[in-house]
C-alpha positions in Angstrom: 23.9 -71.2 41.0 20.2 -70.4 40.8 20.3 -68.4 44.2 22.8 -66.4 42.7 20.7 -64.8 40.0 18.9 -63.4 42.6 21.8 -61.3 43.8 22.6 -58.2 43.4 25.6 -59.0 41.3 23.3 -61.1 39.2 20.6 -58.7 38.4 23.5 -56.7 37.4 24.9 -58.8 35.1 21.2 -59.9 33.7 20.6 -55.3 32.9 24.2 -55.5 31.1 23.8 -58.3 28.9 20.0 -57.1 27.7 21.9 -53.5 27.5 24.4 -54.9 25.2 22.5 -57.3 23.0 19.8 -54.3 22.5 23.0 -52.2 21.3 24.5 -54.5 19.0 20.7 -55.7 17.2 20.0 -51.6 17.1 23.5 -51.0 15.2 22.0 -53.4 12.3 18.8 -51.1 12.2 16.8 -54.0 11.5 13.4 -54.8 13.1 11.2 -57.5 13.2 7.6 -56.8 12.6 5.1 -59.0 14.7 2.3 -56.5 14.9 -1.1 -57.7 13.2 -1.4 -55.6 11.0 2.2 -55.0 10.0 2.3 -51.5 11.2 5.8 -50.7 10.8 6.9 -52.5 7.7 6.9 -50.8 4.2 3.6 -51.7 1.6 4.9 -53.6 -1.6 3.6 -50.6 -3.5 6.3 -48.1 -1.8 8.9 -50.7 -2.5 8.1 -51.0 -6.0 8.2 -47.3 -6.7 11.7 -46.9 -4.5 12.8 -50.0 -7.0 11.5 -47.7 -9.9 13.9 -44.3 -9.2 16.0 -43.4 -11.9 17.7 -41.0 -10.5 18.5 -40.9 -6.3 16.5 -38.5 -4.4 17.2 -36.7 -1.3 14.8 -36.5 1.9 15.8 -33.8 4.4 14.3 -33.9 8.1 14.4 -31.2 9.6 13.5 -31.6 13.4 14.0 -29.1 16.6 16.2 -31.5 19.0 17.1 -31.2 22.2 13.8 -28.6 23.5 12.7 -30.2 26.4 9.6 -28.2 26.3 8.2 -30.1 22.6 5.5 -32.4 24.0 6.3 -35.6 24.4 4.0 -37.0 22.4 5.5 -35.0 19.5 9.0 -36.5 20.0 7.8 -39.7 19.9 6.1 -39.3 16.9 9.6 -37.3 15.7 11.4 -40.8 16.5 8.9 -42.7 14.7 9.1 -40.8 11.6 12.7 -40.9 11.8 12.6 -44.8 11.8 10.4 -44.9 9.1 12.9 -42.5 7.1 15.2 -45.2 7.8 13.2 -48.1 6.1 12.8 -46.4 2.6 16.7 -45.8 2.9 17.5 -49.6 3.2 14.6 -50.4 0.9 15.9 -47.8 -1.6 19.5 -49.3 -2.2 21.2 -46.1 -1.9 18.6 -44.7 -4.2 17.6 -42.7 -1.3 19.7 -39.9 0.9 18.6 -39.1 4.2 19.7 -35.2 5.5 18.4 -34.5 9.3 19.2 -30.6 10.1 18.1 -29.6 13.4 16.6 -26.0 12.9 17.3 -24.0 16.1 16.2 -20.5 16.6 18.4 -17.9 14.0 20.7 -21.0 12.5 21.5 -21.7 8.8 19.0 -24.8 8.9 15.8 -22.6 10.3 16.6 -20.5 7.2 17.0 -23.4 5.0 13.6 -25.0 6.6 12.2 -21.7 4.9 13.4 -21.5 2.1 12.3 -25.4 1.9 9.1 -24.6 2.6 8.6 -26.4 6.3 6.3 -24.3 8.6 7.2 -24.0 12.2 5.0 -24.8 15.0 4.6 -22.8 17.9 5.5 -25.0 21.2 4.5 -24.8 24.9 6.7 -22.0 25.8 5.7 -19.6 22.4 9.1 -21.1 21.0 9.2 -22.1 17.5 9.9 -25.9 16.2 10.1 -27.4 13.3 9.0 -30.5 12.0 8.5 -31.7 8.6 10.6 -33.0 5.6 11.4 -31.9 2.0 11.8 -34.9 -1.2 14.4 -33.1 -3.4 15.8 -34.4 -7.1 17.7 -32.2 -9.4 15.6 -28.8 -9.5 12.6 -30.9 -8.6 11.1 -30.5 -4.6 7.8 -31.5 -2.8 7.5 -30.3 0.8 5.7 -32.2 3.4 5.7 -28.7 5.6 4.2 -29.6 9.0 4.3 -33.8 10.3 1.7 -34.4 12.5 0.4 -37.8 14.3 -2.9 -37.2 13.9 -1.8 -38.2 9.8 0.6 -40.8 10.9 -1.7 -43.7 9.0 -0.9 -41.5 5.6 2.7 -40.9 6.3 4.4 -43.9 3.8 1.3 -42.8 1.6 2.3 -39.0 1.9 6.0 -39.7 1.4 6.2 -42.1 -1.4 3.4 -39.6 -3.3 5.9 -36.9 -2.9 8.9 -39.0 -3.9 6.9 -40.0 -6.8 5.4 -36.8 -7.6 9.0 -35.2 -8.1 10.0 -37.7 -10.7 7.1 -37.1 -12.6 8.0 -33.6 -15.2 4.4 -32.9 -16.5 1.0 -32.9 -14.9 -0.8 -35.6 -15.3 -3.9 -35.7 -17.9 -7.2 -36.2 -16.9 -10.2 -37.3 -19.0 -14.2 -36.0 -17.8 -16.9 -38.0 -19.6 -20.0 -36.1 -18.1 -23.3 -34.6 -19.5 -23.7 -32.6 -16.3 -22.7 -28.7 -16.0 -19.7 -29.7 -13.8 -17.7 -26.9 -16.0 -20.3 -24.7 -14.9 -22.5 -21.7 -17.3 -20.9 -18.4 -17.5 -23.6 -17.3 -20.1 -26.3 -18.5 -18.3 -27.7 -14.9 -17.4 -27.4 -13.9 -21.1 -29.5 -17.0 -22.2 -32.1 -16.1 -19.6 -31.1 -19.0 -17.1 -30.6 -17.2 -14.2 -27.5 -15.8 -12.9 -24.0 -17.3 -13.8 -23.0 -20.6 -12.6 -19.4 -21.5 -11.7 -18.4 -24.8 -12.1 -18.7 -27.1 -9.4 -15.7 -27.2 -6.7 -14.7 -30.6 -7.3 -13.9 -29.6 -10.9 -12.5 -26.2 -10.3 -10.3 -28.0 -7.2 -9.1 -30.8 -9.6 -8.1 -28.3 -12.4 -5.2 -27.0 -10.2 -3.4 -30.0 -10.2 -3.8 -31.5 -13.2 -5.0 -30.8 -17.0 -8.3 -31.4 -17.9 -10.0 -32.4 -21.0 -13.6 -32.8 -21.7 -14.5 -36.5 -23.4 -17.8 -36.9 -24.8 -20.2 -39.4 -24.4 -20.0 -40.8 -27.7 -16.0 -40.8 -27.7 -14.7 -43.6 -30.3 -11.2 -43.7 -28.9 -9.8 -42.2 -25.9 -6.3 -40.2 -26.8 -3.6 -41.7 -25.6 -2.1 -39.1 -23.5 -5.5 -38.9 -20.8 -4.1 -41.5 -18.7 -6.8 -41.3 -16.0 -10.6 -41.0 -16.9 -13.6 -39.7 -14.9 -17.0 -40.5 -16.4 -19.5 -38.8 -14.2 -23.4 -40.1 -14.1 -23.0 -41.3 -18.0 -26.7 -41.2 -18.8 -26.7 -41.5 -22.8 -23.8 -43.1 -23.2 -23.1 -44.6 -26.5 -22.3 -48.3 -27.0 -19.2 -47.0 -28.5 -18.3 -44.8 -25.9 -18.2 -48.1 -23.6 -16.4 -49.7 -26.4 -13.5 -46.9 -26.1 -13.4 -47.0 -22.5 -12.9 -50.5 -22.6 -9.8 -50.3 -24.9 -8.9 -47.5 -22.7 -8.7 -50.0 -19.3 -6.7 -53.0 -21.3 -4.0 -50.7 -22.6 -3.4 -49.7 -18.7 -5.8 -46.3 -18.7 -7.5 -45.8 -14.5 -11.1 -45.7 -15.0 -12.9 -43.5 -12.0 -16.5 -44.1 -12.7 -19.8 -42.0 -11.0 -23.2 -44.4 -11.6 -26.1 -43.7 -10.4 -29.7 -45.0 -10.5 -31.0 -41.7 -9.3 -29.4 -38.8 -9.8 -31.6 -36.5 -7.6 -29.5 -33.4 -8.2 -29.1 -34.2 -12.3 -30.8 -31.0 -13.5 -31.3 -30.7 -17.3 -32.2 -26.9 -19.0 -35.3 -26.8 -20.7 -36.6 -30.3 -20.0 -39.2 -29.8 -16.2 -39.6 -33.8 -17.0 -36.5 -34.4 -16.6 -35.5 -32.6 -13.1 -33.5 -35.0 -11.1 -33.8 -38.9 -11.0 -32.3 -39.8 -13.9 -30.6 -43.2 -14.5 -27.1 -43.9 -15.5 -24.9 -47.4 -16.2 -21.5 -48.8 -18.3 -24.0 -52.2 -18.5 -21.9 -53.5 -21.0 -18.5 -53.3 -19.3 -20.5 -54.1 -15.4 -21.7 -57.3 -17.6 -18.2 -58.5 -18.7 -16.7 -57.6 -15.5 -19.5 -59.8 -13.0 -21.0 -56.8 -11.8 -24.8 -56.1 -11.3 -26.2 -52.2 -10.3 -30.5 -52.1 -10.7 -30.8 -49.0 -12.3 -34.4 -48.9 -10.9 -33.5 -49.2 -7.0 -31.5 -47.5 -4.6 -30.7 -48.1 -1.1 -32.4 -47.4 2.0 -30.5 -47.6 5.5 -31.8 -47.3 8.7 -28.5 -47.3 10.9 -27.0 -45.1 8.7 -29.7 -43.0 8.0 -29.5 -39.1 7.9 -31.4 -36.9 10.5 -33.5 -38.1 13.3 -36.8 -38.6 14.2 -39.6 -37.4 12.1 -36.4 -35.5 10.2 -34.7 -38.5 9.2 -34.1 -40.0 5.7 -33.0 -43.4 5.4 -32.2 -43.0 1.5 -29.6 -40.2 2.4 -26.7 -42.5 3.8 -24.7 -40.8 6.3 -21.8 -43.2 6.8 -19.0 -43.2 8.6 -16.8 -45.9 11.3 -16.9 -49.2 10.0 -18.9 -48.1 7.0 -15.7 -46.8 5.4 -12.8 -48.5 4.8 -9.9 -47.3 6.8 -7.0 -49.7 5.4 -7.2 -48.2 1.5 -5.7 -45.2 1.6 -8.2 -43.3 -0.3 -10.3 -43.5 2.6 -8.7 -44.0 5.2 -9.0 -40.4 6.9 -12.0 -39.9 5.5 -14.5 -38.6 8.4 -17.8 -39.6 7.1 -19.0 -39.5 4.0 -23.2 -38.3 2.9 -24.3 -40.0 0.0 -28.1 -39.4 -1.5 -30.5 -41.9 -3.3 -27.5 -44.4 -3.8 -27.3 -47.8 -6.1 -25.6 -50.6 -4.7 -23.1 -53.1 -6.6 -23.8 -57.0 -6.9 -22.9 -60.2 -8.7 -19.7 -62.6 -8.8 -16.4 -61.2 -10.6 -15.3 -63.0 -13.1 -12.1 -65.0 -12.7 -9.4 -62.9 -12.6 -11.0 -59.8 -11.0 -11.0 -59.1 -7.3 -12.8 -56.8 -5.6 -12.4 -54.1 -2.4 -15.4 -52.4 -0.8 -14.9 -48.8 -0.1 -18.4 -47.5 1.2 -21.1 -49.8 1.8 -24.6 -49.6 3.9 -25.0 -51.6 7.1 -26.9 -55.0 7.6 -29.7 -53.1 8.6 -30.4 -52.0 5.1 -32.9 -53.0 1.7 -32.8 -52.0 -2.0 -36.2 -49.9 -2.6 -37.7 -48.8 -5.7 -35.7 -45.6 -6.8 -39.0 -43.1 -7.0 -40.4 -44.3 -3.5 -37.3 -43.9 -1.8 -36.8 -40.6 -3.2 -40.0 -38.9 -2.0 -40.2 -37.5 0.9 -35.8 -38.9 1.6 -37.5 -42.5 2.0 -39.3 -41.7 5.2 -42.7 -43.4 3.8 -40.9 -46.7 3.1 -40.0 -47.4 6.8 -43.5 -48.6 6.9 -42.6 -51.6 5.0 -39.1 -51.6 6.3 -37.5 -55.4 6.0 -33.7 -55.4 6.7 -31.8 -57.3 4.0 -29.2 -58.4 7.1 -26.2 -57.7 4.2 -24.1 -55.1 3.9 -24.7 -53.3 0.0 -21.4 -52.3 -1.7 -22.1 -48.1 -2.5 -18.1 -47.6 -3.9 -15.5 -50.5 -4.8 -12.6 -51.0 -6.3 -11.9 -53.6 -8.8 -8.3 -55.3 -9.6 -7.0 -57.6 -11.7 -6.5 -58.3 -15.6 -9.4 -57.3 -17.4 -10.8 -58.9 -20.7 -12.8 -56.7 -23.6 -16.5 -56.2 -23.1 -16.7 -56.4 -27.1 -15.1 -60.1 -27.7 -16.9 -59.4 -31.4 -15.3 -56.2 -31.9 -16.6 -52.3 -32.1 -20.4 -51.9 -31.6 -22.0 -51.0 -34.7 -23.4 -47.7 -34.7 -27.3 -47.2 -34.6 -27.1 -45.2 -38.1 -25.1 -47.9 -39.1 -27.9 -50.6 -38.5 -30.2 -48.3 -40.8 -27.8 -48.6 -43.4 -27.5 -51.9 -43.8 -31.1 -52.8 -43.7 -31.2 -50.3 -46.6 -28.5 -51.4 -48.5 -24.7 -49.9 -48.6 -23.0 -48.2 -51.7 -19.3 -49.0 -53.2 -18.6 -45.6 -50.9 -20.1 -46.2 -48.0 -17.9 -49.4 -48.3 -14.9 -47.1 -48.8 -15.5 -44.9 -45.8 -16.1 -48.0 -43.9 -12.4 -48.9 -44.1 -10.7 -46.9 -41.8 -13.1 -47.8 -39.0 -12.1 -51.3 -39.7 -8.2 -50.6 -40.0 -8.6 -49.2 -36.8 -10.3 -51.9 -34.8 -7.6 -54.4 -36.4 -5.4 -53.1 -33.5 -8.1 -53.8 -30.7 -6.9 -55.5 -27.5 -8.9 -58.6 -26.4 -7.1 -58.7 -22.9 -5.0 -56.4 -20.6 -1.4 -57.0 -20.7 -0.9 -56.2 -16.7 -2.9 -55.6 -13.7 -5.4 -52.7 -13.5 -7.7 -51.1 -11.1 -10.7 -49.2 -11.8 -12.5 -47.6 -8.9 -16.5 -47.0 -9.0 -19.1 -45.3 -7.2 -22.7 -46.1 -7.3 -23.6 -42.9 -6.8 -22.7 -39.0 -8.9 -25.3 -36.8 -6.3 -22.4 -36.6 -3.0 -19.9 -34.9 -5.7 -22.6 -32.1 -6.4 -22.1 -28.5 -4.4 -25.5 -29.0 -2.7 -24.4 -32.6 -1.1 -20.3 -31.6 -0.4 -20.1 -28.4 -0.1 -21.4 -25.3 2.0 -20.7 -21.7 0.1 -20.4 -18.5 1.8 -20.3 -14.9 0.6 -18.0 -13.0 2.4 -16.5 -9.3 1.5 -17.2 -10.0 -1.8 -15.8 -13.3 -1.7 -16.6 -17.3 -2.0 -15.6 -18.9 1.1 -15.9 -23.2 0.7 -16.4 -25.4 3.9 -16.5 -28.9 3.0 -19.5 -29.7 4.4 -18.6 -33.4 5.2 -15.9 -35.7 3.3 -17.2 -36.0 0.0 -14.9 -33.5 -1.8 -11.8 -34.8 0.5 -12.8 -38.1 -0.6 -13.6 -37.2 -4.4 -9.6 -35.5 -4.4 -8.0 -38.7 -2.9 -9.3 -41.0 -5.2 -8.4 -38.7 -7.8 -5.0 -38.3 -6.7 -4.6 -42.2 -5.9 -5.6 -43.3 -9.5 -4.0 -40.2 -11.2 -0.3 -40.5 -8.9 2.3 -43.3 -10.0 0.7 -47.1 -10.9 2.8 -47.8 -6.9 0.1 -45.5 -4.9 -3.0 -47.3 -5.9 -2.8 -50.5 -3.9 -0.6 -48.9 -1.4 -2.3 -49.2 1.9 -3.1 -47.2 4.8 -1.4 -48.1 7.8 -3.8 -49.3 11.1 -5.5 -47.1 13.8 -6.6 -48.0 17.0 -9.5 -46.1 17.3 -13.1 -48.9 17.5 -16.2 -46.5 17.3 -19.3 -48.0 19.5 -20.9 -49.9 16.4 -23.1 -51.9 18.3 -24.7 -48.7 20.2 -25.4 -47.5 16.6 -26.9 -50.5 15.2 -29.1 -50.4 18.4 -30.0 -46.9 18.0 -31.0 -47.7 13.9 -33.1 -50.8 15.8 -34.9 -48.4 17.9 -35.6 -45.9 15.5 -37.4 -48.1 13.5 -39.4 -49.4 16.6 -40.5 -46.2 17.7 -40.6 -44.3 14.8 -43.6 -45.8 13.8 -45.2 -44.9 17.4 -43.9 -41.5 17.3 -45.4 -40.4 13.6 -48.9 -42.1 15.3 -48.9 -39.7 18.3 -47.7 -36.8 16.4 -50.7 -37.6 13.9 -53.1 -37.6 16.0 -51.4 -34.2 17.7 -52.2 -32.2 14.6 -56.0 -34.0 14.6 -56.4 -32.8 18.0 -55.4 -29.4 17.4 -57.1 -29.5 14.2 -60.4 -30.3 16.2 -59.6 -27.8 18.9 -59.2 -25.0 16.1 -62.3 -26.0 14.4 -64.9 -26.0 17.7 -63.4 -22.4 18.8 -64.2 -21.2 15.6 -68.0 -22.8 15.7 -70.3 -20.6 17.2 -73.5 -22.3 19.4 -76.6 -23.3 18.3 -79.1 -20.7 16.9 -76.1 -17.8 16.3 -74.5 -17.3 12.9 -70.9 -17.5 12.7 -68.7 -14.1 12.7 -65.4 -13.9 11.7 -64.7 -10.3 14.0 -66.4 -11.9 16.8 -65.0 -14.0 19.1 -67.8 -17.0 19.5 -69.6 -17.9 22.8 -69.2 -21.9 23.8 -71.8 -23.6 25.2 -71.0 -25.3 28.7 -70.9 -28.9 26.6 -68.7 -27.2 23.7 -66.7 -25.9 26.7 -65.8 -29.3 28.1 -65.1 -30.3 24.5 -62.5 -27.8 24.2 -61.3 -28.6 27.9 -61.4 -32.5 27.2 -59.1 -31.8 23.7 -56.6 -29.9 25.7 -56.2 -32.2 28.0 -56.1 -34.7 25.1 -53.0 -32.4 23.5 -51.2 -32.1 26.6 -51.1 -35.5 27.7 -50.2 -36.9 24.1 -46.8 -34.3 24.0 -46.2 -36.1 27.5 -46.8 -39.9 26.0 -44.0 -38.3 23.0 -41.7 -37.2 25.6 -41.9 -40.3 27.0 -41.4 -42.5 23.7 -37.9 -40.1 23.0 -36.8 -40.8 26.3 -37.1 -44.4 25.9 -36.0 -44.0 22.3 -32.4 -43.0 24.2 -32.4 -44.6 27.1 -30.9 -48.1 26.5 -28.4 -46.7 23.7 -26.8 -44.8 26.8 -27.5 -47.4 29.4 -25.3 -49.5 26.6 -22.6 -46.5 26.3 -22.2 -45.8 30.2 -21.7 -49.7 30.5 -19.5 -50.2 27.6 -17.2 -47.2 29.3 -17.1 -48.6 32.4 -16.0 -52.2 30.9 -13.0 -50.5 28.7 -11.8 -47.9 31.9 -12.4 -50.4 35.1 -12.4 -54.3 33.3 -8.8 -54.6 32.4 -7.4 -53.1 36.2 -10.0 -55.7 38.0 -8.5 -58.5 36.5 -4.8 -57.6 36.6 -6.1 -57.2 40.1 -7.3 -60.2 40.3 -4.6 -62.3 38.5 -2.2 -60.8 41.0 -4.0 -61.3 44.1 -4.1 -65.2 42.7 -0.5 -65.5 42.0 0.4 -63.9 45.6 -1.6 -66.5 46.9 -0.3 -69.3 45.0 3.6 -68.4 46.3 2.3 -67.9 49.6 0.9 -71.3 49.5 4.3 -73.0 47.8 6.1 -70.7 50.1 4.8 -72.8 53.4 4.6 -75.7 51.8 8.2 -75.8 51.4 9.2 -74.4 54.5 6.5 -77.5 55.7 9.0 -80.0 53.7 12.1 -78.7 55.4 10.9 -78.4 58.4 9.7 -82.1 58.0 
């Protein structure tokens, strides 16, 4: 029986059978997820807004099949998205409709993939295809117009947004607490300020998707209809300004906060004292919450430091890889992000409260004094450089069911205090009243699970840190000049979208960036920089010197500026010996750069050859031992029979 499995016949009958079974489990379109990171099974939070549809919504697919010329790669993608089209069905329970047109040149559905909004794409051959999908309900329609892998980790996010989005009627209302000129100054050039300022891109940008309203920092109550709020670099605020904001959170308002313990780019009219490196906290909510941020230091990281060399400032965090998180979906394709003079969040959250770093500094990092780090970028401070050996939390988000701030109720005011110690009148008492009516309703905890998201930083929103601006024909052209604004806009959008999207995370990517060649670069950078900034001194001494005895005319002649002095043979050699001196120290810095880069390659070329050549060698070898191992049982059973 066993000989005959090895028969033709057999292996025939084995193909069938796997053929078959493969059918029959396929016709169920069920799959079972074993990957580690549960890359093909819907988040909880897409469930939850597929369980929330009112009303059933339709997706249409629309797909070029059968073009042999449509890179492969792109057709796998196709099938994957098609699979994942089939998960929100089942999950929907007939909530969701599922429409797949296949667009072909001059059909019905290429002019219904334009009139939906889906772009084509120009293949191989200069043939257009199509590939993208459109969320339809009643007279209601998002349009995801062109699919592409490289956004594959966003696609449930991009899909459940739009099917969310569409069932929302009205824009959503969001709520700016800021003393900073973010709306910009129009009337600047008439108030003799210079020419007119627009307002900053991240506001103009966030004011075409949603409606804005100014808050100010001394804001009793927050109206009810801002159901997200921003509070940007809060310097000033008012204890009942925190009061509102935490009666905002416990009645299920999303709190986007910008702190910062030096606000380098915080530029106040009138006030020269005041021109950048101001200080801003919500102390009393960070108190309640378990949350510490020194106002008085920022952070200073060598491995993610930005520039190099003699150029570099280890204040200015340039982060990127592993410094970002890639499962929230907020940051998930966020490139890198540059982030100036930034705090760094602390302490233990209070029971109840959970916590999820989005940026943070590497282990090869230190709180500094915010003043010192800020001259000169931090470059002085590597001096007295001690690495921390923790990561510091720049941006996290916070979860869970949050309790008041103000267990005794709203903050007196400061006028208030005067008052009393004064004495109050029968109508003081009167006016009092409503104040107190009002606080009757106060909530102590929240009825449901929140999140607020908070940054420890307000500078990387600013123009100067996100953006570049070009003049062109007359025109502003933007180029994001790193991720800030895209990341600004997706946090925005995650907080602001439907209560589903904010947990909902991203799904995984393969890619592992060489972490370990950049934390041994930040090593060597702080070994050498130190040698580096000495030669380089004593450079400009030299050259200093050589200036000075060129210009010193000999013994016994008086100096002339027109004339070109006359060296004496020992002031010759001088010169001679100090240009010898120059030349050989710009040799000694070559040197210390070269060896500055040296092993970070030696540890790149290496690292490349273990991922291309390690895995073939010992498939290689594993073979080579099995082969041997039959050949061996091989004679010793034809030993046995022989026997």
């Amino acid at each position: 029986m066993k000989k005959g499995l090895y028969t033709s016949a057999g292996v025939i009958v084995v193909l069938v059978a796997l053929v078959l079974v493969n059918y029959v489990l396929g016709l169920g379109k069920q799959r079972i997820d074993l990957t580690g990171d549960a890359l093909f099974s819907l988040s909880e939070g897409t469930k939850k807004a597929l369980a929330n549809l009112k009303e059933p919504v339709t997706i249409k697919f629309y797909y070029t099949q059968g073009d042999e010329t449509i890179p492969i790669q792109v057709r796998t993608f196709a099938k994957r998205t098609e699979d994942l089209l089939t998960e929100y069905k089942q999950a929907a329970n007939g909530k969701v409709i599922i429409e797949k047109l296949n667009p072909q040149p001059d059909s019905d559905a290429e002019d219904a993939a334009t009139v939906d909004g889906v772009d084509g794409q120009v293949g191989p051959n200069g043939d257009r295809f199509y590939l993208g999908l459109v969320v339809v309900q009643g007279d209601q329609k998002s349009a995801l117009p062109l699919l592409s892998a490289d956004r594959e980790r966003l696609m449930e996010y991009d899909l459940t947004r739009a099917i969310t989005r569409i069932a929302t009627k009205e824009k959503p209302v969001i709520g700016v607490m800021t003393p900073l000129p973010v709306t910009g100054n129009p009337m600047a050039a008439m108030m003799g300020q210079g020419a007119p300022q627009p307002p900053q891109i991240f506001y103009s940008e966030m004011e075409k998707d949603y409606k804005v309203e100014r808050v100010s920092l001394d804001v009793e109550e927050i109206k009810p209809e801002i159901k997200t709020l921003l509070v940007i670099h809060p310097r000033g605020i008012s204890d009942q300004a925190q009061y509102a904001i935490d009666q905002f959170i416990l009645r299920g308002g999303r709190l986007i906060a910008f702190v910062d313990p030096h606000a380098y780019l915080d530029q106040i009219p009138g006030m020269p004292q005041f021109q950048g490196g101001t200080s801003s906290s919500l102390d009393k909510l960070f108190k309640a919450w378990g949350l510490e941020m020194d106002t008085s230091k920022i952070v200073l990281d060598l491995e993610n430091a930005a520039g190099q060399g003699q150029r570099m400032m280890p204040t200015v965090l340039a982060l990127d890889g592993p410094y970002i998180n890639r499962t929230d979906v907020a940051t998930s394709l966020i490139p890198n992000s540059l982030i100036p003079m930034a705090g760094a969040f602390s302490g233990q959250l209070v029971e109840g409260l959970t916590q999820t770093v989005l940026l943070k500094s590497s282990k090869n990092s230190q709180l500094i004094d915010g003043a010192t780090g800020a001259d000169k970028r931090g470059r002085e401070a590597i001096s007295s450089f001690t690495a921390g050996g923790k990561e510091l939390s720049v941006a996290i988000k916070v979860s869970g069911k949050f309790k008041t701030a103000f267990p005794d109720g709203r903050p007196v005011k400061e006028a208030d205090k005067k008052d009393d110690k004064k004495g109050t009148t029968k109508a003081d008492a009167k006016s009092a009243k409503p104040a107190a009516a009002s606080d009757a309703n106060r909530l102590k905890e929240a009825a449901e699970v929140n999140t607020v998201v908070l940054f420890a930083d307000s500078d990387f929103l600013q123009d100067g840190a996100a953006v570049q601006i070009q003049e062109m024909f007359g025109r502003r052209i933007v180029i994001p000049a790193n991720g800030n604004l895209p990341l600004f806009q997706a946090v925005v959008e995650q907080m602001a979208g439907d209560p589903s999207l904010i947990n909902l995370a991203s799904r995984s990517v393969a890619a592992r960036p060489l972490t370990v060649v950049k934390r041994m670069e930040a090593e060597a950078q702080q070994v050498y920089l130190g040698k580096l900034k000495e030669l380089e001194d004593n450079l400009n001494q030299t050259k200093e010197k050589l200036a000075a005895l060129e210009k010193k005319p000999p013994p016994g002649q008086k100096a002339d500026p027109a004339a070109k002095s006359q060296l004496t043979p020992e002031q010759q050699q001088e010169v001679d010996n100090f240009r010898k001196r120059v030349v050989d120290t710009r040799k000694e810095l070559k040197e210390v750069r070269r060896d500055l880069r040296a092993d970070s390659e030696a540890l790149q070329f290496w690292t490349k050859v273990f991922n291309i050549a390690f895995m073939p060698i010992v498939v290689m070898i594993v073979g080579l031992l099995i082969a041997i191992w039959k050949r061996r049982r091989l004679a010793r059973t034809m030993t046995m029979a022989t026997a």
